[in-house]
N, CA, C and O atoms as a GROMACS GRO file, in nm:
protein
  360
    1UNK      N    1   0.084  -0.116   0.000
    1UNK     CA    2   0.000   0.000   0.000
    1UNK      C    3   0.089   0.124   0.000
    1UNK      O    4   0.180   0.129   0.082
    2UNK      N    5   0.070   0.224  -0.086
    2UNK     CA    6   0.132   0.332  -0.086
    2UNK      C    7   0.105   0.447  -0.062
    2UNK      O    8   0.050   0.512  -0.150
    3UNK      N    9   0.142   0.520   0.090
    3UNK     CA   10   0.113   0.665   0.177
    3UNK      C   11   0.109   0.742   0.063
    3UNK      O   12   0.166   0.741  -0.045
    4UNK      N   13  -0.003   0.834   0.136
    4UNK     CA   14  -0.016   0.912   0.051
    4UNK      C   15   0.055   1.044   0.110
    4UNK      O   16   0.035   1.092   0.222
    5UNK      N   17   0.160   1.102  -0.008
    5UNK     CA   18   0.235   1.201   0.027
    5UNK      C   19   0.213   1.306   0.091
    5UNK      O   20   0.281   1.319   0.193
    6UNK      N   21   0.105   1.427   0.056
    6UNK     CA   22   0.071   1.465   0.134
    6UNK      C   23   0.002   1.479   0.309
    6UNK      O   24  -0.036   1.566   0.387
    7UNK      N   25   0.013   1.381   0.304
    7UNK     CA   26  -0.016   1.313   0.452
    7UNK      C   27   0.109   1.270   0.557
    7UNK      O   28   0.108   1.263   0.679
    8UNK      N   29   0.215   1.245   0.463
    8UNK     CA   30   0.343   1.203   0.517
    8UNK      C   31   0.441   1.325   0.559
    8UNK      O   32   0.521   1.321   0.652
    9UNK      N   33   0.416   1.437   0.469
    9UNK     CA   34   0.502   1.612   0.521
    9UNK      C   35   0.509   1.582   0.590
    9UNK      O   36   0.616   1.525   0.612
   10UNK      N   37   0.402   1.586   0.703
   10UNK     CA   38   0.409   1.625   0.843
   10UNK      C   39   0.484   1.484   0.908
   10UNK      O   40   0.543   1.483   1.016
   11UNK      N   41   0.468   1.381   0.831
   11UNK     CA   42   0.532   1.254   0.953
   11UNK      C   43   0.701   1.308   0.935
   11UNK      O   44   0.779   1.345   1.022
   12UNK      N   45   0.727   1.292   0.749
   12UNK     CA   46   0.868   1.351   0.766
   12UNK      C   47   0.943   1.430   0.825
   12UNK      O   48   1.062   1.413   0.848
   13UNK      N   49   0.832   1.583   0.874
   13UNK     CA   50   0.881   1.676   0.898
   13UNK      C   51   0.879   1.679   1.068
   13UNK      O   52   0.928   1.767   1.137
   14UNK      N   53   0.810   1.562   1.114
   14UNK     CA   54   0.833   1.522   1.268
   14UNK      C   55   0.983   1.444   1.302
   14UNK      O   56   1.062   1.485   1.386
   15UNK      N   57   1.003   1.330   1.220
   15UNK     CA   58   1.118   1.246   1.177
   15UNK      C   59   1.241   1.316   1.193
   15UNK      O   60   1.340   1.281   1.258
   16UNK      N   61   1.220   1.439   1.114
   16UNK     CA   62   1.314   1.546   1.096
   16UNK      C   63   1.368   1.576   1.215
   16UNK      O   64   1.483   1.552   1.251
   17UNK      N   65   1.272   1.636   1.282
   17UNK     CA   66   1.295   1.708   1.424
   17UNK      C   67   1.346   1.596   1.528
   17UNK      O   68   1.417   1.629   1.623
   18UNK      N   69   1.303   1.448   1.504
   18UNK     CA   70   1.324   1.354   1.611
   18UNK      C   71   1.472   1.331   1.548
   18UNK      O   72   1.542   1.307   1.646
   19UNK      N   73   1.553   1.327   1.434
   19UNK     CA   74   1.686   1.360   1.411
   19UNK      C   75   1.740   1.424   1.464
   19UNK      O   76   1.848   1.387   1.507
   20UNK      N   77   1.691   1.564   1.490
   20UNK     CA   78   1.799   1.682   1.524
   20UNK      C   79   1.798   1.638   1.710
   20UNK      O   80   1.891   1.647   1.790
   21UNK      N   81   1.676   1.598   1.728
   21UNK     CA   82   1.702   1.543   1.873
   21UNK      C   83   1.763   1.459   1.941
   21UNK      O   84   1.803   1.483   2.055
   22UNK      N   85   1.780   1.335   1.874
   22UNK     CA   86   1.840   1.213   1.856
   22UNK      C   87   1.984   1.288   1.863
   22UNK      O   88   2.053   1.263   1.962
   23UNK      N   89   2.042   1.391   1.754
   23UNK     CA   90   2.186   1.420   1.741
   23UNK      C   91   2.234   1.442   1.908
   23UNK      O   92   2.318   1.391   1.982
   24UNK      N   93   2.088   1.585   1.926
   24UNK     CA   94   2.122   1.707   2.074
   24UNK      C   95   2.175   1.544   2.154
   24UNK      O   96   2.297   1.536   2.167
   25UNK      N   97   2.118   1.460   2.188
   25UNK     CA   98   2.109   1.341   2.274
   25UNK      C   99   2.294   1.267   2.255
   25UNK      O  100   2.352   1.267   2.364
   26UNK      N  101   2.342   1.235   2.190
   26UNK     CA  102   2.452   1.228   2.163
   26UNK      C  103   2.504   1.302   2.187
   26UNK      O  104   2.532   1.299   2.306
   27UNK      N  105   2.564   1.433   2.107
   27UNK     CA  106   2.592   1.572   2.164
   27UNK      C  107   2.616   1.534   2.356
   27UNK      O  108   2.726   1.529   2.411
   28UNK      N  109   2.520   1.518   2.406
   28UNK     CA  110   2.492   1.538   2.547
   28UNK      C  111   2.576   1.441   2.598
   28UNK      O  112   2.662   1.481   2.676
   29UNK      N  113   2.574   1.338   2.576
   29UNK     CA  114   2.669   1.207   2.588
   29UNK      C  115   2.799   1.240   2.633
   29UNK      O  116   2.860   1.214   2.736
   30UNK      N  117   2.832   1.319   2.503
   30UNK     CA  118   2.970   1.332   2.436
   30UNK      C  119   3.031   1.430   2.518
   30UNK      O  120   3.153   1.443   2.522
   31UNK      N  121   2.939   1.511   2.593
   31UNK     CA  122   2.984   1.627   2.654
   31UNK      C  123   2.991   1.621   2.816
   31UNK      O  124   3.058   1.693   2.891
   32UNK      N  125   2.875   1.483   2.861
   32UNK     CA  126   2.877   1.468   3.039
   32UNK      C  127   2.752   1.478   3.092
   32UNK      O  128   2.726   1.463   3.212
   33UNK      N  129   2.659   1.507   2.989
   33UNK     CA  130   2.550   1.604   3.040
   33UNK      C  131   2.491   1.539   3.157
   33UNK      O  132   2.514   1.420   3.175
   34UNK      N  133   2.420   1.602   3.235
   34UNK     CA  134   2.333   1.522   3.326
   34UNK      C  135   2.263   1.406   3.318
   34UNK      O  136   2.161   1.436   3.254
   35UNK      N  137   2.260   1.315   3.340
   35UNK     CA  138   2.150   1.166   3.355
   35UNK      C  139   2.030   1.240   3.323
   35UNK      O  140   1.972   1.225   3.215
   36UNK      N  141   1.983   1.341   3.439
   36UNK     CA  142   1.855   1.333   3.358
   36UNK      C  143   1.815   1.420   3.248
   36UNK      O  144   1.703   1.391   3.206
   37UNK      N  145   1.857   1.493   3.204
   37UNK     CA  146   1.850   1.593   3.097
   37UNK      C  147   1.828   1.468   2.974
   37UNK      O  148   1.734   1.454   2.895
   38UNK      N  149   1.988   1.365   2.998
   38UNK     CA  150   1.935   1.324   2.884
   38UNK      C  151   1.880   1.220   2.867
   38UNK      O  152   1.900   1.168   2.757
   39UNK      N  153   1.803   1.156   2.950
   39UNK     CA  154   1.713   1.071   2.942
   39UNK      C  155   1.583   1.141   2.906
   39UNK      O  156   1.512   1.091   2.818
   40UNK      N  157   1.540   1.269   2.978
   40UNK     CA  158   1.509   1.338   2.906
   40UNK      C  159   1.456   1.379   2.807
   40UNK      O  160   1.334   1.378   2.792
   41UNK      N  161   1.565   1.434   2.694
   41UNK     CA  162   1.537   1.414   2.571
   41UNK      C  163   1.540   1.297   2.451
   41UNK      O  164   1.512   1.293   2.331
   42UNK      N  165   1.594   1.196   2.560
   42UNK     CA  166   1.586   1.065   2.492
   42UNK      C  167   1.398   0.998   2.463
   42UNK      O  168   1.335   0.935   2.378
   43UNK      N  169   1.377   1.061   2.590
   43UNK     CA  170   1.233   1.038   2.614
   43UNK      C  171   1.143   1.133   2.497
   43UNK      O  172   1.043   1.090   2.440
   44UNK      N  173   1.187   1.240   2.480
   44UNK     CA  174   1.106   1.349   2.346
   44UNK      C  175   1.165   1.259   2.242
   44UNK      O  176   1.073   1.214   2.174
   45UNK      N  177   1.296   1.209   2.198
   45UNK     CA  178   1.257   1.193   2.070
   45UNK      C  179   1.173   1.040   2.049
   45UNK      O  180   1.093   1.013   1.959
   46UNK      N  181   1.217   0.955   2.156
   46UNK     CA  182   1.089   0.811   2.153
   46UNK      C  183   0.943   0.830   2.128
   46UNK      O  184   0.867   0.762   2.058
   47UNK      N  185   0.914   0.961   2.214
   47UNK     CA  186   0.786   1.009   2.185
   47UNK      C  187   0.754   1.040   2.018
   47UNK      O  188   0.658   0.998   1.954
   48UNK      N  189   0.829   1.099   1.985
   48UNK     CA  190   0.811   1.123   1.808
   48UNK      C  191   0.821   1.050   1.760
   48UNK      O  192   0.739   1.031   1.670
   49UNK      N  193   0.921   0.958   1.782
   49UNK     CA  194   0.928   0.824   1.671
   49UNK      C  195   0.773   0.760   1.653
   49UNK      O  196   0.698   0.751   1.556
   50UNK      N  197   0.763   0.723   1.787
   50UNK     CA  198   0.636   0.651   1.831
   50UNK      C  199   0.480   0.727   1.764
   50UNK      O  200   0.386   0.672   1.707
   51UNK      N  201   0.498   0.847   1.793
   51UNK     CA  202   0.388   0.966   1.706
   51UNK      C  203   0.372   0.933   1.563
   51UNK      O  204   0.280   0.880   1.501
   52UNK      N  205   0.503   0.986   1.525
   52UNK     CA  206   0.551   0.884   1.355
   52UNK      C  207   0.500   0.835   1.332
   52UNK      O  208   0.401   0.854   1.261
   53UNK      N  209   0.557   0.698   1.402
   53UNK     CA  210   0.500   0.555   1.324
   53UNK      C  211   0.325   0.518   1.357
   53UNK      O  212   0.271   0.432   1.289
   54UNK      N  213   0.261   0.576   1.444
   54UNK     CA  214   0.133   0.589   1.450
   54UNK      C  215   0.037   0.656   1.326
   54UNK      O  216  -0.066   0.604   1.284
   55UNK      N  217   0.085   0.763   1.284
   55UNK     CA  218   0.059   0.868   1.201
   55UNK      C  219   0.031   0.764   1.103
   55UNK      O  220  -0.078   0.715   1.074
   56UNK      N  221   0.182   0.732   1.041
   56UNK     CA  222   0.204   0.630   0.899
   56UNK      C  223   0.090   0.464   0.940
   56UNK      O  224   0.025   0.398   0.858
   57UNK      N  225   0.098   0.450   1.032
   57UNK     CA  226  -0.054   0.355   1.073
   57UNK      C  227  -0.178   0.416   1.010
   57UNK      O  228  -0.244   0.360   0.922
   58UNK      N  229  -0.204   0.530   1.061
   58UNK     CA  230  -0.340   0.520   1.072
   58UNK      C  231  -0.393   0.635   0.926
   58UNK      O  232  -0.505   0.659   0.881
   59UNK      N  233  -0.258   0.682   0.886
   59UNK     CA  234  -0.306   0.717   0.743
   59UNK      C  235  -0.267   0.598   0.676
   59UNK      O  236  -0.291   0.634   0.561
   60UNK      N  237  -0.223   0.478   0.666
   60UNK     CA  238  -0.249   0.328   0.615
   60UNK      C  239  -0.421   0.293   0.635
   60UNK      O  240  -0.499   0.247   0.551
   61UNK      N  241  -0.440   0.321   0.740
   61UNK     CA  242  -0.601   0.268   0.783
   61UNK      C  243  -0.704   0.286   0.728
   61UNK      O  244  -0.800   0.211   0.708
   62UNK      N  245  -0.664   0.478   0.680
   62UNK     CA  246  -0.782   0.591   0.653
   62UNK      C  247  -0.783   0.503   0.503
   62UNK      O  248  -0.882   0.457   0.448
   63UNK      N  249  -0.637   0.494   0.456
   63UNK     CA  250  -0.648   0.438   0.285
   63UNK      C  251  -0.727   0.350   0.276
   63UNK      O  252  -0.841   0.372   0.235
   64UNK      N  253  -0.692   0.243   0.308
   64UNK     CA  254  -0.790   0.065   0.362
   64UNK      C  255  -0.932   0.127   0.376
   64UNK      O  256  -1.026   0.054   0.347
   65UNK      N  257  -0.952   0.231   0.411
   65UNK     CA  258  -1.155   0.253   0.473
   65UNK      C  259  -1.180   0.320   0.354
   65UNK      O  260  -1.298   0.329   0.320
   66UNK      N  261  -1.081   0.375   0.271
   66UNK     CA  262  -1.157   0.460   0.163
   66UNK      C  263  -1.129   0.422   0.019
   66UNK      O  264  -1.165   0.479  -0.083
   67UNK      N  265  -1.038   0.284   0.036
   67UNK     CA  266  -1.052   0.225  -0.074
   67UNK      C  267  -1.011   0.080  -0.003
   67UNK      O  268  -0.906   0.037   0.044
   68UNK      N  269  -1.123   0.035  -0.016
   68UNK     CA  270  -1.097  -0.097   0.048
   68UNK      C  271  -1.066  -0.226  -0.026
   68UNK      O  272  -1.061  -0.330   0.040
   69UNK      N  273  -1.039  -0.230  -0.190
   69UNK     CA  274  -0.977  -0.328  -0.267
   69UNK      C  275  -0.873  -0.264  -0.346
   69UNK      O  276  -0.878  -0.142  -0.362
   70UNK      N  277  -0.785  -0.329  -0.392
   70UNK     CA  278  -0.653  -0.250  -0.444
   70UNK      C  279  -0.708  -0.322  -0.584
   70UNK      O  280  -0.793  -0.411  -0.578
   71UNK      N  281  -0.660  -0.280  -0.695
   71UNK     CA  282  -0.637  -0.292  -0.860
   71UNK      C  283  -0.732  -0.380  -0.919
   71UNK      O  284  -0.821  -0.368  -1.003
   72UNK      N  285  -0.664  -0.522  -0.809
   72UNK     CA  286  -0.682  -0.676  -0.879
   72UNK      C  287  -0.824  -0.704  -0.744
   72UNK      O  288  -0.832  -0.816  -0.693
   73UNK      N  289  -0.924  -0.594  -0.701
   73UNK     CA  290  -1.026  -0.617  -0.633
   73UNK      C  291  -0.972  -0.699  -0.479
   73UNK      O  292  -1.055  -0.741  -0.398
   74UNK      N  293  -0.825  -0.712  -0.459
   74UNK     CA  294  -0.844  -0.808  -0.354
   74UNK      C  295  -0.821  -0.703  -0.212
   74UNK      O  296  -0.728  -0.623  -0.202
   75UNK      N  297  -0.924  -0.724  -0.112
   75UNK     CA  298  -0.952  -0.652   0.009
   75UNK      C  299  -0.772  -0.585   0.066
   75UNK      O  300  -0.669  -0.651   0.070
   76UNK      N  301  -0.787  -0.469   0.095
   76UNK     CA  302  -0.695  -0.404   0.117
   76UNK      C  303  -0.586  -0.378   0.302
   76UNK      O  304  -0.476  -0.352   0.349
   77UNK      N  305  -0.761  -0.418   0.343
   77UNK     CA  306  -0.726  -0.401   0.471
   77UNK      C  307  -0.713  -0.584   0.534
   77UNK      O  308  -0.802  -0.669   0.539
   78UNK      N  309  -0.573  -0.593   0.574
   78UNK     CA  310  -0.541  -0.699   0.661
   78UNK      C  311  -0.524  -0.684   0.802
   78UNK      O  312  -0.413  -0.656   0.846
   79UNK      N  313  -0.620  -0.698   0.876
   79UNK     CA  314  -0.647  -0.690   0.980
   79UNK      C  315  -0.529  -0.765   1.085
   79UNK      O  316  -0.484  -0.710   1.186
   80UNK      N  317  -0.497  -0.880   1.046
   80UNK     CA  318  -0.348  -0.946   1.110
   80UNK      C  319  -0.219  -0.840   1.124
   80UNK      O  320  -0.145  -0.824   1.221
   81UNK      N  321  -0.220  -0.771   0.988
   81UNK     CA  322  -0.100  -0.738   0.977
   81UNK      C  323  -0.148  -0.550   1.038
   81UNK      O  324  -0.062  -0.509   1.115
   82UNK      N  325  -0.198  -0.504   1.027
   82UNK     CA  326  -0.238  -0.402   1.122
   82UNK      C  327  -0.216  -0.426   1.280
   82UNK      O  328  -0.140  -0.372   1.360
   83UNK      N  329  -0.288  -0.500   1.289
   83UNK     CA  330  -0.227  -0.554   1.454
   83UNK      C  331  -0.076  -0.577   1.498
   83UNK      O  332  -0.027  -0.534   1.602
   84UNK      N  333  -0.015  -0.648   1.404
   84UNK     CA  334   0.110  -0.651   1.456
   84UNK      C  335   0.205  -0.507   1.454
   84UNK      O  336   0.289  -0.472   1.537
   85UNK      N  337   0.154  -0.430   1.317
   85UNK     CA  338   0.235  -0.297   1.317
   85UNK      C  339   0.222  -0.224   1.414
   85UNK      O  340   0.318  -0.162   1.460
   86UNK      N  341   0.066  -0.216   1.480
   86UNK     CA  342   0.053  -0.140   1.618
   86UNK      C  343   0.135  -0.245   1.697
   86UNK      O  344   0.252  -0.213   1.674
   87UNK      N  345   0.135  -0.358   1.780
   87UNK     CA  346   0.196  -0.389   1.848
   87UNK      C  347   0.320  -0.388   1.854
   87UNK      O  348   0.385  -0.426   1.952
   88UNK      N  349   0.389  -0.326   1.699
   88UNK     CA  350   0.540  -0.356   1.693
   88UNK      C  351   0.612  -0.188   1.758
   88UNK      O  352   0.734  -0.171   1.759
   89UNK      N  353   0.501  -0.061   1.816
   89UNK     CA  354   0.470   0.007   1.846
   89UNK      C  355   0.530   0.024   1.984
   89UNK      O  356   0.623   0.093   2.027
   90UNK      N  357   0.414  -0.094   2.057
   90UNK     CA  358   0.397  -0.093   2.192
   90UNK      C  359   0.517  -0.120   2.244
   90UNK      O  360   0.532  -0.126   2.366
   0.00000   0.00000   0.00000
């Protein structure tokens, strides 16, 4: 199934930011920083990832409800494999 781009800006442009955070987090490492500072921001960028990959879920979902057979008519939404992507989440 293939995201639809406009829907993804915003996941990319979260991704983005969970990069530059991910770096600050290293950075912090590298420098001594406090335990908790950077657990911290270890904790903001998990949060985004996790936001992310929800996003790219559930605009997968919206596709599946609004076109629910692909080309060759065969049902779009696999309910197995939805489940495991959220659980691969948790």
């Amino acid at each position: 199934m293939k995201l639809d781009p406009d829907e993804m800006t915003k996941v990319v442009n979260r991704l983005k930011r969970a990069q530059g955070q991910l770096a600050g987090v290293v950075r912090m490492l590298d420098e001594g920083k406090d335990c908790e500072d950077v657990v911290t921001q270890l904790s903001a960028v998990s949060k985004a990832l996790d936001r992310a990959g929800f996003a790219i879920i559930a605009s997968g979902m919206k596709q599946c409800l609004t076109q629910p057979e692909d080309a060759d008519g065969e049902p779009t939404l696999d309910v197995a494999k939805l489940e495991k992507l959220f659980l691969s989440l948790a």
